[in-house]
Backbone of each chain as ProteinMPNN parsed JSONL, in Angstrom:
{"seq_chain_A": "XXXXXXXXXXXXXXXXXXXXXXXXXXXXXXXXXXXXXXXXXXXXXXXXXXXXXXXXXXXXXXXXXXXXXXXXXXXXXXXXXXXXXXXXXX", "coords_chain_A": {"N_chain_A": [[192.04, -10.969, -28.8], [190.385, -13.337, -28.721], [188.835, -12.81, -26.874], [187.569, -11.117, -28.099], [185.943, -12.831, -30.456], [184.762, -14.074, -28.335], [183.046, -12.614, -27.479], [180.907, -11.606, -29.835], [179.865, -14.034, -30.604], [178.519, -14.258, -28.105], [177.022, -12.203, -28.662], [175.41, -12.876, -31.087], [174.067, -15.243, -29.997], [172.57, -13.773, -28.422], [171.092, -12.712, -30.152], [169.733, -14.218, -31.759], [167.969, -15.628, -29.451], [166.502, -13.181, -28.449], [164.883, -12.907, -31.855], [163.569, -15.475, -31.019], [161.46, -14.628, -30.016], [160.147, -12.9, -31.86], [159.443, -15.194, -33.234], [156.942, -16.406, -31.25], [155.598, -14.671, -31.099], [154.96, -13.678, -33.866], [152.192, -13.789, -35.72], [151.206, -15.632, -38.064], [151.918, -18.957, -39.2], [154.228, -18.674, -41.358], [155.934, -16.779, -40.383], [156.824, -18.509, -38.332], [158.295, -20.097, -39.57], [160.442, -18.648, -40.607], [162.666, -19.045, -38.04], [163.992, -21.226, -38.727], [165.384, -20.197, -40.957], [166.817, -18.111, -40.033], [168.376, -19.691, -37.905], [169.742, -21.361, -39.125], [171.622, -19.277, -40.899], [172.671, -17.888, -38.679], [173.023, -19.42, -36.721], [175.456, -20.479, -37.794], [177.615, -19.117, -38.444], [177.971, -18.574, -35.504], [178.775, -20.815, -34.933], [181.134, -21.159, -36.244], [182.68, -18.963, -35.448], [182.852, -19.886, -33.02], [184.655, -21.868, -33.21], [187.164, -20.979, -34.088], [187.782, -19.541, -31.96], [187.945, -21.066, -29.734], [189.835, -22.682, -30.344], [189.028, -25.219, -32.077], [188.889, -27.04, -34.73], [187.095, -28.708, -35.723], [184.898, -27.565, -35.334], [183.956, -26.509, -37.52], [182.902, -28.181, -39.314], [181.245, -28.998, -38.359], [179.234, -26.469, -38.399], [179.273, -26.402, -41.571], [177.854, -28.631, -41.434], [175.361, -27.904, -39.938], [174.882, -26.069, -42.091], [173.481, -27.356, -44.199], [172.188, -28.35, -43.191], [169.985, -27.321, -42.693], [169.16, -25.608, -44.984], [167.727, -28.191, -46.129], [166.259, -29.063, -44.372], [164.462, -26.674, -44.153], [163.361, -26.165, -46.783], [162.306, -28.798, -46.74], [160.148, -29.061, -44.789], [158.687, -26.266, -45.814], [157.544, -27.558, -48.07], [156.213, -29.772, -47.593], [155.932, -30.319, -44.896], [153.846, -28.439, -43.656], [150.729, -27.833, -44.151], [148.075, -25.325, -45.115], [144.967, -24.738, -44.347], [143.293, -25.324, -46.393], [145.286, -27.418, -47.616], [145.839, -28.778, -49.431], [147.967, -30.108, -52.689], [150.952, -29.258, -54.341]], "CA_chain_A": [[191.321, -11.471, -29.982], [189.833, -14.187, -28.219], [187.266, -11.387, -26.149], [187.002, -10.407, -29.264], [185.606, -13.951, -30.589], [183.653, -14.818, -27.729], [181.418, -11.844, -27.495], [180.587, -11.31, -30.911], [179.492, -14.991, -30.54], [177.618, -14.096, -27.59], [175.994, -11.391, -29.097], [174.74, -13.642, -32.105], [173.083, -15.894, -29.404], [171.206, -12.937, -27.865], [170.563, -11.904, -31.452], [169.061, -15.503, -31.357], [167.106, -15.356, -28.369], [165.603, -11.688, -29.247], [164.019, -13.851, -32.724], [162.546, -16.302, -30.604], [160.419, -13.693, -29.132], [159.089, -12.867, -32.706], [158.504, -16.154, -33.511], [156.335, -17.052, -30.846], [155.083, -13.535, -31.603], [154.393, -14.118, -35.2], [150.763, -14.272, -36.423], [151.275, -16.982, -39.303], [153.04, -20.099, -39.263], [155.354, -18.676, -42.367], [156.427, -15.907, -39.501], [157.781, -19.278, -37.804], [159.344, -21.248, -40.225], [161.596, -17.746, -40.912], [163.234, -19.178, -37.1], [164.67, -21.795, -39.811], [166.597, -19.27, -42.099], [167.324, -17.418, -38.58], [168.884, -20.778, -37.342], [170.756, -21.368, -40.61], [172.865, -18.02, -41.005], [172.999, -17.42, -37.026], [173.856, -20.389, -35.713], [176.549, -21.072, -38.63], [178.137, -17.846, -37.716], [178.224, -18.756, -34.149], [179.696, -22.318, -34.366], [182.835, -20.591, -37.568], [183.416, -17.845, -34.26], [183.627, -20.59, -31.75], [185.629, -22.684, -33.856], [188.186, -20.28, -34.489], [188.0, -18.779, -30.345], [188.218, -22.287, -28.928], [190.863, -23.84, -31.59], [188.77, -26.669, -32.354], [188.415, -27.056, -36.302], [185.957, -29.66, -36.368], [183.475, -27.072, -35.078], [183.693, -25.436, -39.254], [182.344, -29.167, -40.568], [179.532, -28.996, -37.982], [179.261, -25.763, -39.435], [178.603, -26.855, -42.635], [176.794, -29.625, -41.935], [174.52, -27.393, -40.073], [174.088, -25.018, -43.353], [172.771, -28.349, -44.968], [170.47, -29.432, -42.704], [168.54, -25.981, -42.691], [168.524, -25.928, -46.351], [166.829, -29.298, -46.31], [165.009, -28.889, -43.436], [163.393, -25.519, -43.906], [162.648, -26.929, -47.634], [160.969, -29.783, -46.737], [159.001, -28.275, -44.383], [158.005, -25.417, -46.852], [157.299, -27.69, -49.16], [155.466, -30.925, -46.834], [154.519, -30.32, -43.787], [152.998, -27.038, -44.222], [149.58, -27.737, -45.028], [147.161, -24.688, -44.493], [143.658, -25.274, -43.952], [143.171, -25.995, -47.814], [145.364, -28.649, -47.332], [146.371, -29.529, -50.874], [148.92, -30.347, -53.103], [151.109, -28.428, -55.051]], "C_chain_A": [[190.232, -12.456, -29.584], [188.435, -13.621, -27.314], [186.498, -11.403, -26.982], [185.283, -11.339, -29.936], [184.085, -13.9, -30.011], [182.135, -13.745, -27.646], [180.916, -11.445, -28.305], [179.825, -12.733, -30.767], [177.741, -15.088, -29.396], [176.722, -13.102, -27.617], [174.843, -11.593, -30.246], [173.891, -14.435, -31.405], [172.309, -15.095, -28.922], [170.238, -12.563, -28.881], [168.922, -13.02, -31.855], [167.599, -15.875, -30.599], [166.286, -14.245, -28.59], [164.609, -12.338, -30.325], [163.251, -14.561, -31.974], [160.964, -15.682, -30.244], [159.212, -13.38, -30.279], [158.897, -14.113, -33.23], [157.737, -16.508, -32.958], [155.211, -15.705, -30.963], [154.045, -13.677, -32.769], [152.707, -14.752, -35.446], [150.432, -15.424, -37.391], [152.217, -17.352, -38.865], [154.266, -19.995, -40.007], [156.136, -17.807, -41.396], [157.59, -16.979, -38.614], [158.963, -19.946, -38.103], [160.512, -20.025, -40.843], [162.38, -17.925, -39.783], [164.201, -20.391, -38.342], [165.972, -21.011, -40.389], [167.421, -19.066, -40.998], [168.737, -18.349, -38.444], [170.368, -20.695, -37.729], [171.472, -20.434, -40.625], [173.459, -17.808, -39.502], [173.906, -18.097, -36.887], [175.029, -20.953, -36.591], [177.551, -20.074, -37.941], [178.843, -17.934, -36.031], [179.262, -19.991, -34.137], [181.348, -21.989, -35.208], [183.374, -19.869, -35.803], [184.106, -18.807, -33.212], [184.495, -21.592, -32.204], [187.4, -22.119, -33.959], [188.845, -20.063, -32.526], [188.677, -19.921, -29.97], [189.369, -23.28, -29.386], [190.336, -25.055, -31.597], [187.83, -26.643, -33.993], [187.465, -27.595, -36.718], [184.451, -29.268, -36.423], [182.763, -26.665, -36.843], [183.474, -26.977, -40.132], [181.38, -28.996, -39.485], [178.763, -27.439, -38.879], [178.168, -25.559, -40.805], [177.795, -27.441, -42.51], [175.258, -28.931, -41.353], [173.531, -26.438, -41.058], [173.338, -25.984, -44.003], [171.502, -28.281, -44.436], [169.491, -28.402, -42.36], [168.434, -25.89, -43.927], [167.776, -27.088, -46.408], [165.737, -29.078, -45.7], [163.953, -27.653, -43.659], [162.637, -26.003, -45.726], [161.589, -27.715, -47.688], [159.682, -29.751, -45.994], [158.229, -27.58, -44.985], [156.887, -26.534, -47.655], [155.837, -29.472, -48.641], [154.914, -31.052, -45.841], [153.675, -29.152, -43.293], [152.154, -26.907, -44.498], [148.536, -26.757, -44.185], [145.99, -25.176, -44.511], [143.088, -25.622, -45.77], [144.055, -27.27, -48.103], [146.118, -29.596, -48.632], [147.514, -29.868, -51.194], [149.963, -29.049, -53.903], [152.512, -28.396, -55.933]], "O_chain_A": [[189.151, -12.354, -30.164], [187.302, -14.098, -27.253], [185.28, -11.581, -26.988], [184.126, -10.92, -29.95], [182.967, -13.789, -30.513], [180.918, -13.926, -27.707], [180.104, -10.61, -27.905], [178.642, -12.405, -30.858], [176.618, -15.555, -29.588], [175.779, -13.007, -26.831], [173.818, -10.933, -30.415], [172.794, -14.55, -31.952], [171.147, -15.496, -28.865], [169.063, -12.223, -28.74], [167.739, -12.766, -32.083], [166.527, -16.264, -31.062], [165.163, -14.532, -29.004], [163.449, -12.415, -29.92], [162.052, -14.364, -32.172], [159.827, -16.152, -30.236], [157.997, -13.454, -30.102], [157.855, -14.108, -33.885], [157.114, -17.283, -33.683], [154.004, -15.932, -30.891], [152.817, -13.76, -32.728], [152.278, -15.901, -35.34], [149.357, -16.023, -37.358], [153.152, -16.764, -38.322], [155.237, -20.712, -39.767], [157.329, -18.081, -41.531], [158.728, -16.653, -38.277], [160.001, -20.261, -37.521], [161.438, -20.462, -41.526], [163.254, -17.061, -39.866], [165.299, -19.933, -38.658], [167.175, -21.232, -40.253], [168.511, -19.621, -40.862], [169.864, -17.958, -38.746], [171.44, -20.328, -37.248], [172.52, -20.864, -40.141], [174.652, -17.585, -39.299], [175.115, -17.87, -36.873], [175.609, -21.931, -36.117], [178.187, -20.374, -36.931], [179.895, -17.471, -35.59], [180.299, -20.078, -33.479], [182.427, -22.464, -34.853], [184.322, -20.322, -35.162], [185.227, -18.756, -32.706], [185.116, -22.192, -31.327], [188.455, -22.752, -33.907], [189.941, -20.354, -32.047], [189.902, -19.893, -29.857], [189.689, -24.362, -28.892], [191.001, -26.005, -31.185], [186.663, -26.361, -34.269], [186.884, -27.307, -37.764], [183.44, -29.772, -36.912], [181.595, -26.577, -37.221], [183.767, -27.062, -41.325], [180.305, -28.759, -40.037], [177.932, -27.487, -39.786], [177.085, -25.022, -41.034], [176.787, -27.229, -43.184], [174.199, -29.174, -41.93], [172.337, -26.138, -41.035], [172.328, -25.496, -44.51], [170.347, -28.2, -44.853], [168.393, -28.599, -41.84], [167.269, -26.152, -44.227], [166.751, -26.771, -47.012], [164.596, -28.927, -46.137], [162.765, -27.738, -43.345], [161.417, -26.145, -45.8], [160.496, -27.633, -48.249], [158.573, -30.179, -46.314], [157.041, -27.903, -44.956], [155.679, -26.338, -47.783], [154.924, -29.938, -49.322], [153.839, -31.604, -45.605], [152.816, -29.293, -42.422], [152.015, -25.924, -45.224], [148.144, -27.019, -43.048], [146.005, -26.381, -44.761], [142.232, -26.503, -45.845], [143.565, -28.149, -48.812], [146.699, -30.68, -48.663], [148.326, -30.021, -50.282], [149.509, -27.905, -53.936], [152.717, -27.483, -56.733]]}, "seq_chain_B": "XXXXXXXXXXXXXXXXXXXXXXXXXXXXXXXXXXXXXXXXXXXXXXXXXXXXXXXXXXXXXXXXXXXXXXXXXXXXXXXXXXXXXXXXXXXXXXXXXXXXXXXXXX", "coords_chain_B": {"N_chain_B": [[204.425, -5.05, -39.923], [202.539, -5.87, -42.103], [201.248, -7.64, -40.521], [199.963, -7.027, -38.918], [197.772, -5.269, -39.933], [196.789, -7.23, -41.21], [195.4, -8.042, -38.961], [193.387, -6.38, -37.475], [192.364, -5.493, -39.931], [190.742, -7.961, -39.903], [189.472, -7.629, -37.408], [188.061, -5.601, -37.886], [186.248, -6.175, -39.481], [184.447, -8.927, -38.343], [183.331, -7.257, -36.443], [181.912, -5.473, -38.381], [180.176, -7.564, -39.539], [179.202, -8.076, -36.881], [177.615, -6.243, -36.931], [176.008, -6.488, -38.652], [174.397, -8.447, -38.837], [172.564, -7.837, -36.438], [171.18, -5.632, -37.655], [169.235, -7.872, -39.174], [168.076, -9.06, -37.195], [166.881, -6.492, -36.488], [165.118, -5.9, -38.259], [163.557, -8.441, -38.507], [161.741, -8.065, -36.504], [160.147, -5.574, -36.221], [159.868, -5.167, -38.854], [156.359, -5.075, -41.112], [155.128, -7.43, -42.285], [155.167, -10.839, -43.446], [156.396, -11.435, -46.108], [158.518, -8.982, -45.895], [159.956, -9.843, -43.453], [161.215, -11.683, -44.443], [162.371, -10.385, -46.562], [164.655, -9.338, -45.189], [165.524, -10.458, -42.893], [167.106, -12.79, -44.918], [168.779, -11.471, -46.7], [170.381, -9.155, -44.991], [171.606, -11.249, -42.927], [172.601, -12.947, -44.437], [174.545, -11.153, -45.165], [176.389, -10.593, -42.918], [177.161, -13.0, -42.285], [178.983, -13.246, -44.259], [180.936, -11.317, -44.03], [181.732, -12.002, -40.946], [183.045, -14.469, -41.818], [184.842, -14.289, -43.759], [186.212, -12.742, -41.982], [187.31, -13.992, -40.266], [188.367, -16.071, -42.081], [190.881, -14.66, -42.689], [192.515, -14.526, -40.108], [193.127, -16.99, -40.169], [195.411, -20.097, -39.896], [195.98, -21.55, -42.448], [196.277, -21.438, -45.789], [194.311, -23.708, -46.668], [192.553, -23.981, -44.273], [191.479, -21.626, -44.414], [190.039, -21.315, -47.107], [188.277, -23.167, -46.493], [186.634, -22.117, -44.864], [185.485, -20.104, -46.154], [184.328, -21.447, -47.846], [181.976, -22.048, -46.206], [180.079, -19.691, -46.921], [178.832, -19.205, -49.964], [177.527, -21.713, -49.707], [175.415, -21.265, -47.71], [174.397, -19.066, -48.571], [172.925, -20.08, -50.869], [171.21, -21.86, -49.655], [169.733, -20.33, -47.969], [168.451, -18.641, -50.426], [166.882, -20.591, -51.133], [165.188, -21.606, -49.144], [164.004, -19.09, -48.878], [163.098, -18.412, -50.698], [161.095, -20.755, -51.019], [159.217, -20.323, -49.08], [157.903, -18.006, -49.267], [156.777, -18.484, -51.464], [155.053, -20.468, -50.397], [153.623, -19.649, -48.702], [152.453, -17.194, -49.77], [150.305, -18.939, -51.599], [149.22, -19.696, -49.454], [147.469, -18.165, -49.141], [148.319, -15.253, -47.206], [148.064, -12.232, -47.355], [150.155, -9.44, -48.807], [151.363, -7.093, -46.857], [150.168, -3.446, -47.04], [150.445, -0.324, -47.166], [148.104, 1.755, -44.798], [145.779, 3.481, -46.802], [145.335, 7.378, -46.556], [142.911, 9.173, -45.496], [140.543, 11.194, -48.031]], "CA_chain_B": [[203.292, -4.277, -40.172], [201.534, -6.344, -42.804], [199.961, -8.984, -40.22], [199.064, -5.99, -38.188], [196.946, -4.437, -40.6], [195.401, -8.195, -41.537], [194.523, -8.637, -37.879], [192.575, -4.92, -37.376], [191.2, -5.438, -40.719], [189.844, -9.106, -39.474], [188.465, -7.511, -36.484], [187.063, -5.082, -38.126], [185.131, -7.031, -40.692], [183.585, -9.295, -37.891], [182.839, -5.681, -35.957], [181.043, -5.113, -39.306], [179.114, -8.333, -39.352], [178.027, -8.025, -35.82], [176.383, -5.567, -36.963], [174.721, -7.041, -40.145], [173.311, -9.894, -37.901], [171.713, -6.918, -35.442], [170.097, -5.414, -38.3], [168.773, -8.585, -39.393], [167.037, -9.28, -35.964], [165.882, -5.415, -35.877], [164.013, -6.148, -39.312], [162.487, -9.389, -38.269], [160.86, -7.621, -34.732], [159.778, -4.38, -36.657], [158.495, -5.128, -40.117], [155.181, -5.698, -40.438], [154.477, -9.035, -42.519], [156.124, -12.157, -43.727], [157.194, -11.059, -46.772], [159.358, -8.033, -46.012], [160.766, -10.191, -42.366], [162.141, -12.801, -45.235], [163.979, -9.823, -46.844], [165.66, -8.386, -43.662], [166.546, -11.927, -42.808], [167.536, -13.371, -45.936], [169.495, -10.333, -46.687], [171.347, -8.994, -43.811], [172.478, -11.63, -41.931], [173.872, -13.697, -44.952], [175.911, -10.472, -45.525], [176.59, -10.651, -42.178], [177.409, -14.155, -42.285], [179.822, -13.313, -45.24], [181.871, -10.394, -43.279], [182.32, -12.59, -40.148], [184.11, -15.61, -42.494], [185.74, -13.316, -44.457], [187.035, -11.449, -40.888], [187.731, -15.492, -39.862], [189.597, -16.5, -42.491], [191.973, -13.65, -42.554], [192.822, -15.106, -39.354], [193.328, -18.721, -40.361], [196.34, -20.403, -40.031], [196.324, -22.392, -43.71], [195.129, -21.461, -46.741], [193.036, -24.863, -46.898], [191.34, -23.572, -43.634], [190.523, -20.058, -45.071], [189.1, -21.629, -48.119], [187.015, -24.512, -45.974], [186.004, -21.533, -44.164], [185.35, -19.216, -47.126], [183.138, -22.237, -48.85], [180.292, -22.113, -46.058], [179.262, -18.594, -47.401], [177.819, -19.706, -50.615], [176.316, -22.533, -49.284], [174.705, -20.716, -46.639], [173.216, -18.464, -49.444], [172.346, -21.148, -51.705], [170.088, -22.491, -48.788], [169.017, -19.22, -47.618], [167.433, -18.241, -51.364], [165.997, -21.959, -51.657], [164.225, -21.626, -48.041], [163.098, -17.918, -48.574], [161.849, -18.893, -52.001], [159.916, -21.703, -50.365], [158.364, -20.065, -47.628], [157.189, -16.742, -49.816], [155.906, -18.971, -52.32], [153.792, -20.792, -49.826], [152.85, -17.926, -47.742], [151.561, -16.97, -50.88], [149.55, -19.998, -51.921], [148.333, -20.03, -48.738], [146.581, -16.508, -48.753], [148.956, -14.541, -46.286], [148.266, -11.008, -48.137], [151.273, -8.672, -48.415], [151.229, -5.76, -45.983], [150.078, -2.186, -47.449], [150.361, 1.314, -46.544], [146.792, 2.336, -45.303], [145.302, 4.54, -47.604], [144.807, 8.262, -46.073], [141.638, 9.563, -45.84], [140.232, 11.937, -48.919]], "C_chain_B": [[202.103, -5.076, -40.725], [200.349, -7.09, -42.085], [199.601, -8.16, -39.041], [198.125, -5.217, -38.665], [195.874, -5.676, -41.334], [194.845, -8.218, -40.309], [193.388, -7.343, -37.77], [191.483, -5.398, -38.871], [189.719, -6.908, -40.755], [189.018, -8.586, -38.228], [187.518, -6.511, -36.849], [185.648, -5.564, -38.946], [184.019, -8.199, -39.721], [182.975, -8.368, -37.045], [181.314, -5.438, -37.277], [179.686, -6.563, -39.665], [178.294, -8.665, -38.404], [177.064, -7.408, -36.109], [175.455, -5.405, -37.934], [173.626, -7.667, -39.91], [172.652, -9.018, -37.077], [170.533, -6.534, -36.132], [169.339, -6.102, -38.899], [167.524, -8.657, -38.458], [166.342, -7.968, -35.727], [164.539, -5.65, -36.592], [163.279, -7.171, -38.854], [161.689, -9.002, -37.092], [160.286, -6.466, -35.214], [159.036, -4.846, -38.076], [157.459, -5.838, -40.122], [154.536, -6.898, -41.295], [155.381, -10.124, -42.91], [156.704, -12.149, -44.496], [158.97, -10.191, -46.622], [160.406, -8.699, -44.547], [161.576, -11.427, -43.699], [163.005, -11.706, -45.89], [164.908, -9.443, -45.813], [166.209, -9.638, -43.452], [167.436, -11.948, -43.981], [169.055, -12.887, -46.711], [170.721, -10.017, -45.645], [172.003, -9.836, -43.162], [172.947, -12.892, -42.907], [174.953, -12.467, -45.16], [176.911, -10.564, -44.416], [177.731, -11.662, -41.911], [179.135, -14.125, -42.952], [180.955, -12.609, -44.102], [182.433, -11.092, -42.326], [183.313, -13.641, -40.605], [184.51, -14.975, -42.849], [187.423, -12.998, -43.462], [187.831, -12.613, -40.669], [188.884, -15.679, -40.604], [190.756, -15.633, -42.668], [192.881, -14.236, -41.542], [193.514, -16.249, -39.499], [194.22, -19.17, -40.588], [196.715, -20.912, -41.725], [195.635, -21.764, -44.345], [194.06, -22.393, -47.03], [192.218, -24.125, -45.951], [190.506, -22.353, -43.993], [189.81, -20.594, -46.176], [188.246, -22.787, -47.326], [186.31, -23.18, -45.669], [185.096, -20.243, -44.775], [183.791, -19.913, -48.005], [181.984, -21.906, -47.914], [179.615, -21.108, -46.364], [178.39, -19.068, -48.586], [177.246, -20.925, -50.508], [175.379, -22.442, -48.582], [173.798, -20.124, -47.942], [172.55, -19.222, -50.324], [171.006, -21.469, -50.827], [169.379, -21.873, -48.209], [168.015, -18.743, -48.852], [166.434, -19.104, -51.103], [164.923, -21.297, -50.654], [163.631, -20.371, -48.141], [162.248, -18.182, -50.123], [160.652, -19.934, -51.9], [158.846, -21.209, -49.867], [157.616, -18.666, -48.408], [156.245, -17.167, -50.394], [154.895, -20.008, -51.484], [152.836, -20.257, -49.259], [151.552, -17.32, -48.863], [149.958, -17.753, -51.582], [148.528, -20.079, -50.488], [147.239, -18.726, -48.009], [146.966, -15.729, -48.036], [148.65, -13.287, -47.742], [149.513, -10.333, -47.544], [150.855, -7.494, -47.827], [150.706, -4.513, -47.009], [149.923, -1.3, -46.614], [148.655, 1.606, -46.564], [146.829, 3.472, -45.974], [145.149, 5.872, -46.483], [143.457, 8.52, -46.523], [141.474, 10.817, -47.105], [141.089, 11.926, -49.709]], "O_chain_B": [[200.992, -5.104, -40.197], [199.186, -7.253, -42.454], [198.905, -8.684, -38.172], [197.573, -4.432, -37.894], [194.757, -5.485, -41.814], [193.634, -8.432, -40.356], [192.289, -7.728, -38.167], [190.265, -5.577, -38.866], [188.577, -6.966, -41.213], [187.917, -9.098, -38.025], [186.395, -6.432, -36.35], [184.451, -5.283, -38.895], [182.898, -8.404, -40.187], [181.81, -8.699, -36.824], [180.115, -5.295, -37.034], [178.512, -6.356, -39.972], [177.202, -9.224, -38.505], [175.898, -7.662, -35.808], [174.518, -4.624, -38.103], [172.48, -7.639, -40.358], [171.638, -9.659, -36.799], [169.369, -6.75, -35.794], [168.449, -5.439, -39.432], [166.354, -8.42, -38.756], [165.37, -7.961, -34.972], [163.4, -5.657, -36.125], [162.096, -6.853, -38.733], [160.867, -9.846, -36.739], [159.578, -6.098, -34.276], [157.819, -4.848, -38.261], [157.309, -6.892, -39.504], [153.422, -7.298, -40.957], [156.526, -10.047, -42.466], [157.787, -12.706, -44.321], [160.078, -10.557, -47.013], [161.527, -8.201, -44.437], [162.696, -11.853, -43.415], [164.225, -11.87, -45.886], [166.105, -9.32, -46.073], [167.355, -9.881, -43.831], [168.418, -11.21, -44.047], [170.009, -13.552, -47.115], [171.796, -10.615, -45.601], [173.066, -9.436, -42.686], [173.588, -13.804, -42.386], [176.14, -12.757, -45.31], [178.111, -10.616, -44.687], [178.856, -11.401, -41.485], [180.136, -14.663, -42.479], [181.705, -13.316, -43.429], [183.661, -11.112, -42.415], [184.345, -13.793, -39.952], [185.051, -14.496, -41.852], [188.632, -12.979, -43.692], [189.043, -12.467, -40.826], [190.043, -15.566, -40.202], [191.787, -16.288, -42.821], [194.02, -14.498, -41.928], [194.558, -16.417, -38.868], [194.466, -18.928, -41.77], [197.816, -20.569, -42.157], [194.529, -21.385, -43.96], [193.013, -22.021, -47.56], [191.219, -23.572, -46.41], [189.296, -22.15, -43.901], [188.646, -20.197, -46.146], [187.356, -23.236, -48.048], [185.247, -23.072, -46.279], [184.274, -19.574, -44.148], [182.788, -19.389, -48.491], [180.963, -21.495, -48.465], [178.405, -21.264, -46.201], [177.223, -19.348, -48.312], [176.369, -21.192, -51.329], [174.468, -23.27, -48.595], [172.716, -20.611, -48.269], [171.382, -18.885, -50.517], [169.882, -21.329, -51.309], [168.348, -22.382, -47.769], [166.863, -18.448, -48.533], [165.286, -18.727, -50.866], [163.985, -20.613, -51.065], [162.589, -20.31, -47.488], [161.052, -18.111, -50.403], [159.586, -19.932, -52.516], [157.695, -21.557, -50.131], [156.548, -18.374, -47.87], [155.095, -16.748, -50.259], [153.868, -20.318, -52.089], [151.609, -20.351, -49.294], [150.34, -17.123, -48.771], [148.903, -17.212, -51.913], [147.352, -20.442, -50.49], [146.617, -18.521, -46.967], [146.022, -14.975, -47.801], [148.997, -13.515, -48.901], [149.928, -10.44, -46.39], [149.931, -6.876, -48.355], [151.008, -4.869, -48.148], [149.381, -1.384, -45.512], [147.959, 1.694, -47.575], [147.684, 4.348, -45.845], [144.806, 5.463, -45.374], [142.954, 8.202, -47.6], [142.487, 11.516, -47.124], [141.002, 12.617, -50.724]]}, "name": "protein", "num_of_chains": 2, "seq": "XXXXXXXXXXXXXXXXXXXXXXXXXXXXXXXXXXXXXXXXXXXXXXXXXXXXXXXXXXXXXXXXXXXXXXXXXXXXXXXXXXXXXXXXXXXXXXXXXXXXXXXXXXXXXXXXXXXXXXXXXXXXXXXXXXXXXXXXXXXXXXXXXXXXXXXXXXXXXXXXXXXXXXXXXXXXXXXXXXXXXXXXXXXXXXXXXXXX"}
């Protein structure tokens, strides 16, 4: 079970790594800030698997606290430091 | 029998989200603009997301831990709409046109 675990885990980090490629890829900046979402579902996924593989519970509140801080973060980005060459408000 | 047929059906269900999260990453390296890489994300690899906790908590010694472990799904999607609703609607604002099918000739 524990095989099982770890390489499903390590197939989410290649899954990972593979994205990077189109973000640095990516023609627009919105192409980047989708490494955000990426982050957010991936890397939650990854830390629940290794939580469970490794028996250490506390990994499923990092976890969480990582689902937060990409909802915030990819938000406030969207929404602040994002300014295209118009520059405005909105 | 019974906790032989939860464990198979837990491995199968993260079996099935490996491969939600694959097709996630095929869509974001293949489609061709910003729009349609926010559905393939946004999409696939929270289902993804879902199947692997799901497969997890099956697993999980306590019911508290299967339900801690059950809650980060809709919070994940909660924060996955917000941020793809963000990022479309700026994309937008900021003149990214959406992809089209060229026209054929005549």
């Amino acid at each position: 079970m524990n095989t099982l675990l770890m390489s499903i885990a390590l197939f989410l980090l290649a899954n990972l790594v593979v994205a990077l490629i189109a973000a640095v890829r990516g023609p627009t900046p919105a192409d980047r800030m989708l490494m955000a979402l990426l982050i957010g579902t991936t890397g939650t996924g990854i830390l629940v698997l290794l939580a469970q593989a490794m028996h250490l519970p506390a990994l499923v509140d990092v976890a969480l606290v990582l689902a937060l801080l990409a909802a915030i973060g990819g938000i406030a980005f969207a929404k602040r430091a994002w300014q295209g060459e118009e520059g405005g408000h909105d | 029998m019974i906790e032989c047929v939860v464990e198979y059906l837990g491995m199968a269900l993260l079996l099935v989200g490996a491969f939600f999260f694959f097709a996630g990453t095929v869509g974001l390296l293949r489609f061709p603009d910003v729009y349609s890489r926010l559905h393939a994300l946004a999409k696939a690899d929270n289902l993804g997301l879902g199947c692997v906790v799901l497969g997890l908590a099956l697993q999980a010694e306590s019911l508290a831990a299967a339900l801690k472990l059950l809650l980060i799904w809709p919070l994940v999607m909660a924060a996955s709409a917000g941020i793809g609703f963000a990022i479309a609607r700026r994309a937008d604002r900021l003149g990214i046109a959406p992809w089209r099918k060229e026209e054929r000739d005549g």
